[in-house]
Every structure is written in C-alpha cells, then in structure tokens.
C-alpha positions in Angstrom: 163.7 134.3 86.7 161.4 133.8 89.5 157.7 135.5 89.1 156.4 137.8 91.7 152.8 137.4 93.2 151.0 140.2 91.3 152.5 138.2 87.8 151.0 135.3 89.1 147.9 136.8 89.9 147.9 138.8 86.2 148.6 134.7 84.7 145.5 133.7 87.0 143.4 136.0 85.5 144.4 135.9 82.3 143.7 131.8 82.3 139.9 132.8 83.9 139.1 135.0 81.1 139.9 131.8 78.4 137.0 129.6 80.1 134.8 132.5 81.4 132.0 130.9 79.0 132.7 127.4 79.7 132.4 128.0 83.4 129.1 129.5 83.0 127.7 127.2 80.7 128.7 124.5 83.4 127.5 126.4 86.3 124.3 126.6 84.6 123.9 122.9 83.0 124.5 121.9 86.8 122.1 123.9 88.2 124.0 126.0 90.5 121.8 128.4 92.5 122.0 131.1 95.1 120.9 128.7 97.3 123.9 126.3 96.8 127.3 126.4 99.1 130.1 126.7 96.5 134.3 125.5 97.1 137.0 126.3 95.1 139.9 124.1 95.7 143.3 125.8 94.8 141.7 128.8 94.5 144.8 131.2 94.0 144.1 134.8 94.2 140.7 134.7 93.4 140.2 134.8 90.0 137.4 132.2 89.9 135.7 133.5 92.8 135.8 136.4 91.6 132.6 135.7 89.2 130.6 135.7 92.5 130.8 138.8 93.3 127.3 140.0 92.2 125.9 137.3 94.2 126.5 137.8 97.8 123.7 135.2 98.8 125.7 132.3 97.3 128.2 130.4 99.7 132.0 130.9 98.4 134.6 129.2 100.4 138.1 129.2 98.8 141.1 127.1 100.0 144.6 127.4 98.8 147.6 126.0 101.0 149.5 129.4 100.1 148.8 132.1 102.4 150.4 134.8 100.3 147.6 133.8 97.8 144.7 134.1 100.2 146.3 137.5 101.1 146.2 138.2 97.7 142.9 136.9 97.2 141.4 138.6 100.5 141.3 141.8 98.4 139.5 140.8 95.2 137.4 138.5 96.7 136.3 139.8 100.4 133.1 138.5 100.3 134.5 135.0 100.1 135.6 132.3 103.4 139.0 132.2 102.7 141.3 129.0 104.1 144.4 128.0 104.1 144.6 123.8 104.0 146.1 121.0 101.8 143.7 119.8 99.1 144.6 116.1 99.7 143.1 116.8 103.6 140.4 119.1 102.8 139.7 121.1 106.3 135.7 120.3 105.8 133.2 117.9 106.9 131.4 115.4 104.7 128.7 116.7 102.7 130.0 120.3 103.5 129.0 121.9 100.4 126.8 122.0 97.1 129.5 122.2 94.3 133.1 121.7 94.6 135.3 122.8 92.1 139.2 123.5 90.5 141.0 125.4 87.7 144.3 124.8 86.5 144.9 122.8 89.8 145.0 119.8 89.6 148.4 119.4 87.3 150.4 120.6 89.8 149.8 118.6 92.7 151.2 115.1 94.0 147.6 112.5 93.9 144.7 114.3 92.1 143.6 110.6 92.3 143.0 111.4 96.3 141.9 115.8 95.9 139.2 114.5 93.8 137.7 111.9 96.5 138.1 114.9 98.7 136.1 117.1 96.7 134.0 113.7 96.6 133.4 113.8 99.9 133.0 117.2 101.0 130.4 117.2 98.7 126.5 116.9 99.2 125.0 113.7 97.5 123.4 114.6 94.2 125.8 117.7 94.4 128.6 118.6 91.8 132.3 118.0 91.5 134.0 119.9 88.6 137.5 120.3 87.4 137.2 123.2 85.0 140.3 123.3 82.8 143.1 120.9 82.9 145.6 121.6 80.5 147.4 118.8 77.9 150.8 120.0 76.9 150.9 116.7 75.2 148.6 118.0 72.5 149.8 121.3 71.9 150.1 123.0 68.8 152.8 125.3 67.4 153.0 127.5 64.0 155.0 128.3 62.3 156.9 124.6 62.8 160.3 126.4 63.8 158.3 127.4 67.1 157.5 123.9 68.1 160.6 123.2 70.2 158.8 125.7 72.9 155.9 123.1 73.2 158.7 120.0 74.5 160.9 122.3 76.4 157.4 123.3 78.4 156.8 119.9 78.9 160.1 118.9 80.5 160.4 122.1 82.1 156.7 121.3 84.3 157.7 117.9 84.8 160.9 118.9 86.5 158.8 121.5 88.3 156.5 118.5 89.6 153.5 118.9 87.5 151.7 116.5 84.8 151.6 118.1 81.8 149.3 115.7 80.4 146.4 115.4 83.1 144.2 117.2 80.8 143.6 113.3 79.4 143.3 112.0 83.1 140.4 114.1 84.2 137.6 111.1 83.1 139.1 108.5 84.3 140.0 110.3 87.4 136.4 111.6 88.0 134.7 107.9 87.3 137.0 106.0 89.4 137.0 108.0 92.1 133.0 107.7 92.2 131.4 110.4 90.0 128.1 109.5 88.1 127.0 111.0 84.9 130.2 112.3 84.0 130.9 114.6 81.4 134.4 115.6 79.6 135.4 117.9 77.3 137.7 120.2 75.9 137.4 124.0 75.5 137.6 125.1 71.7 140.8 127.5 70.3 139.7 130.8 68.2 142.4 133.4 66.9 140.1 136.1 66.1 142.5 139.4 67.0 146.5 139.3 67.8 147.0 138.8 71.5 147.5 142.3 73.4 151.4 143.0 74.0 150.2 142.9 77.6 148.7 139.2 77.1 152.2 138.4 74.8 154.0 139.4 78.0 152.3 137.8 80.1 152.3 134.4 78.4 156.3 134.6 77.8 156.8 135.9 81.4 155.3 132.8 82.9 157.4 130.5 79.9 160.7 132.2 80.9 159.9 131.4 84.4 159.5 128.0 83.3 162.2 127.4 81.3 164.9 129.7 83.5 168.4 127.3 83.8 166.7 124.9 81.2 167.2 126.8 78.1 169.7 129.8 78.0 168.5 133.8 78.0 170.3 134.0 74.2 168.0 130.7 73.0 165.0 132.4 74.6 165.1 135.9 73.2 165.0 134.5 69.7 162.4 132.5 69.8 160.1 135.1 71.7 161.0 137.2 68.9 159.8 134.7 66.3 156.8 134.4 68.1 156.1 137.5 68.4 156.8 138.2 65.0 154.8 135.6 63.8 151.2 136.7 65.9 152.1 140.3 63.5 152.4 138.6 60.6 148.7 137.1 61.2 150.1 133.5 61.0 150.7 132.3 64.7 149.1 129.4 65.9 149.2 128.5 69.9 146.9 125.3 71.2 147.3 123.9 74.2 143.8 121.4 74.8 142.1 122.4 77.6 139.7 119.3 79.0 137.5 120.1 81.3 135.2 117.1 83.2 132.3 117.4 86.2 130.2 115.1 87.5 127.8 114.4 90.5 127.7 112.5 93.7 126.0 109.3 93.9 
C-alpha cells in the first residue's frame, strides 16, 4: 500500500506539530530575526514553512527535489521561494542565507555527511545550521511488550527503503565534523497526556502499513493495529521513538 500525496502531507504535519515548541525555542536561542534569510532543506509540503506565515518580512526559501511536493507546498506556503534541487548540490551561492535548516530529512538521504557541508556552506559565517528532529528507531519504545516486534519490523522495513533509522545518534558528530562551532544536541521529550485522536491513530498506522507492505502480511498487520489500538483505550500504551535534534553556527 502506497501513500498518496495529501497522506504524506497529513504525516508532515502531524510530525511538525510534535516539535512545534522545540522549533521555537531554537529559533529563538539562535536569534532568528525578521531580518534573517531562512532555508529549509527537504522542505516537503510546507509544513515547517508554514510557521512563517505571520512574518512576511522574513526570507523563506524551501527546496525539495520532488516537484509534486513543491506543488503541494505552493499552496500552504505561497509566500515562500520555492525550488526544486538535490540537497547534496544545493542550487545556492556561498553564504546565501542566515539560517539553514531540516526536519525529518536527513534519514532518508544517501550522504547527510555531504547536505550538511552544504547547508555549511550556503550559510552566512556566524549564521545557523539546524537539523531539527532526526529520528532513532534504535531507541524506540513499545508497551505493552507484545507490541515491540512493530519497533524491529520498522527498522528493517526503512532500511530496505534506504533510510538510517538510527541517524538520530549521528546528528553531533555529523554537525562537528563537518565544521559547526558551539554545537548543541538534544532530544525532544515524550508526554502521553490524552489518547491519540483516531485521526492521529490512522495516520500513524497508515504511514506503518506503507512501510511494512510485502514485509509483513495484511493478516499479521490487522492484529497488531488492533492491540495497539486497544491498548492507547485501555490508558496503557506507550510509543517512543527519540527524536535528537542538533544546531550549530558557522565559524
């Protein structure tokens, strides 16, 4: 089961709205102004840029090397610069922009070593690189224990797809050897304070179907989506997947 573009863009959002505070507590540490020239790299359908919106004095610049996503991402963000490019050949001069920036990017591509000395570069000196949430599927957590096997089929099924799913313990070595100063790392904090929305269930188990389609059979997968399900009405579900984040600035 293949997802369509609007399922993508409901995943995007949904993974925006989990580090909406992080992102502006790190927009804020790093002093990011209306006067600043801002990049996302692998920006999607806009779901980052969309936080923007209310400031149409600050420079946005998106790139994404799929066009149906900048289509997509035309109409929720159309006060952004839109390109499409390849994030290991960023289509910008040196010292392009203020802050350069990615979300739930940089597991899925072939040499984050090399996108982050591109964001490096493009990138003003004194200026700030961030990657904003890198997952680490290595890390996750599952409960009740019988839902655990979800966590290692995950795992193999993004490696088969060409993804790392343990980058999220790469991102400070990544950003000091490639050049960053003063670099920071962490890791965004769980909280299960309500049961999930049956939209948000949905949405999480359309995306792992998608995953795990020829991998694990239809039979295997409708049982355990009704365990978990089951188990967020019970009160007792537990889902952690850590989340690093890292930024630093140009020398």
């Amino acid at each position: 089961m293949s997802l369509k573009p609007i399922d993508w863009h409901r995943r995007y959002m949904q993974q925006a709205r989990w580090t909406r505070e992080l992102r502006r507590y790190l927009f804020k540490r790093a002093g990011i102004g209306s006067e600043n020239t801002l990049l996302e790299v692998g920006a999607g359908s806009g779901a980052v840029l969309s936080d923007f919106s209310d400031e149409p004095d600050l420079g946005v610049l998106g790139l994404d090397i799929d066009a149906e996503n900048l289509s997509m991402a035309s109409q929720y963000v159309p006060f952004s610069r839109l390109i499409q490019g390849d994030a290991h050949f960023l289509p910008f001069q040196t010292n392009a922009v203020h802050c350069c920036f990615c979300h739930y990017f940089l597991l899925w591509v072939s040499d984050p070593a090399r996108i982050v000395s591109e964001m490096l570069r493009v990138t003003k000196s004194g200026g700030v690189v961030m990657a904003l949430a890198e997952p680490d599927y290595g890390g996750r957590i599952d409960f009740p224990l019988d839902l655990a096997q979800l966590g290692d089929w995950q795992i193999e099924a993004l490696k088969q797809q060409g993804a790392d799913p343990l980058i999220g313990r790469q991102l400070a070595g990544l950003f000091t050897n490639q050049g960053c100063v003063d670099v920071e790392t962490g890791v965004l904090g769980g909280e299960w304070k309500k049961i999930p929305s049956l939209d948000e269930l949905n949405n999480e188990w359309a995306v792992l179907e998608s995953d795990l389609s020829g991998l694990i059979s239809t039979i295997i997968l409708e049982d355990y989506k009704d365990k978990d399900f089951k188990a967020w009405k019970r009160g007792e579900r537990i889902l952690y997947v850590p989340t690093f984040y890292s930024w630093g600035r140009v020398p």
